[in-house]
C-alpha positions, 0 to 999 in steps of 0.5 A: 522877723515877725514883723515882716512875718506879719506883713507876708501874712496881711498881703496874702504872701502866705496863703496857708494857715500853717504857723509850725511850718512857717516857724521852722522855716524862719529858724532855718533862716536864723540859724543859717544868719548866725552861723553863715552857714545854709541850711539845705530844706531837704536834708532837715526834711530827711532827717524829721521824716528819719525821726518818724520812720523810728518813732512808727516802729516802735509804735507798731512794737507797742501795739504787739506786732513782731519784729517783722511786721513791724520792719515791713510796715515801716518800710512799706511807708519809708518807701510810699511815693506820697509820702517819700515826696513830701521829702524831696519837695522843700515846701511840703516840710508842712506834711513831715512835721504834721507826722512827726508830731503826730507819732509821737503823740501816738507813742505818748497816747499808747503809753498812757493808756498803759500806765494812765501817767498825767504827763503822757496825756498832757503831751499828747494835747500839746503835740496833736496840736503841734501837728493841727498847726503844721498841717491839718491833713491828720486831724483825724487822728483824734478818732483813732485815739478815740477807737484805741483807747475804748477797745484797746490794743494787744500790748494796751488792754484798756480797760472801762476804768481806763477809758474814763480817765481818757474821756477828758483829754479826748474832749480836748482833743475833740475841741482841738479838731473842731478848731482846726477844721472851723479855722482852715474853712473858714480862712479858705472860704474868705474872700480875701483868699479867694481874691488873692488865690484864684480857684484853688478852691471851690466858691461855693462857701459853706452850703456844699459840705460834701466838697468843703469835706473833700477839698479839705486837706487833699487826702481825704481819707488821711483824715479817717485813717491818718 
């Protein structure tokens, strides 16, 4: 329940600040109570990571490649060990949520940029925020967002006037990053944490920003070029 939700998370039982995941979890559970029937991690994993797999498709389909390209840099990426792992490892649900919603912020974003439709944007602010909670590991998404909508793309072509309509949802987007990285170092750096977690991460507190920037989300690079 909640309660006891809260409880795990005051006794330091729940050592990541990543609410989405957890929450999918607790509706498995709910889902499983309801209808005596147990769901199995991976195969909710298998499905999500299926979902995304499609949604990069048709991303890469609106950005103007071809049929085939598109086809080889989707399965160049259903087949990639870091992230093919993150299927069969139950508790890295964190990791295929964070892309799927991710990409379908993407899909959103580019559809935006196409038709400046209010809705898209909206969306968009609310599925990268999804992402952030799931996992922080694509924050940086906010840039490429940035990038795409100043320069646009082959099936885009965004325009100046375009890209100040986009200025103020990448303010928001900005200010969401910003949390998410103020949060997640601060949360890691407390003490409490680093009671209850050992040397998992480094003890240095805030003055060495070069590993705080590398400790923070593993795959450093995912955060520039999620």
């Amino acid at each position: 329940s909640v309660s006891d939700y809260a409880r795990l998370w005051n006794d330091n039982a729940i050592l990541d600040l990543q609410p989405v995941r957890d929450l999918s979890y607790i509706l498995e559970y709910r889902i499983s109570d309801f209808t005596g029937v147990k769901i199995h991690a991976q195969a909710v994993n298998l499905i999500l990571w299926l979902i995304s797999i499609y949604l990069i498709y048709k991303i890469a389909m609106l950005q103007g490649f071809s049929v085939v390209e598109s086809k080889l840099a989707v399965t160049f990426l259903a087949l990639h060990p870091v992230t093919v792992n993150s299927i069969a490892w139950s508790s890295s649900r964190k990791h295929i949520l964070s892309m799927l919603f991710v990409s379908v912020a993407t899909l959103l974003w580019l559809r935006f940029l196409s038709n400046n439709k209010k809705r898209f944007a909206i969306g968009v602010v609310f599925l990268y925020l999804l992402s952030c909670l799931s996992q922080p590991i694509n924050v940086g998404w906010l840039i490429w967002a940035g990038f795409t909508a100043k320069f646009g793309v082959t099936a885009v072509n965004a325009s100046k006037e375009k890209f100040k309509k986009a200025i103020p949802y990448l303010g928001v987007f900005s200010i969401i990053g910003l949390l998410t990285v103020g949060a997640n170092l601060f949360y890691y750096s407390s003490e409490n944490y680093a009671n209850s977690i050992g040397t998992k991460f480094i003890p240095e507190g805030f003055d060495i920003i070069g590993n705080r920037l590398l400790t923070f989300g593993r795959f450093f690079f995912q955060l520039i070029f999620p």
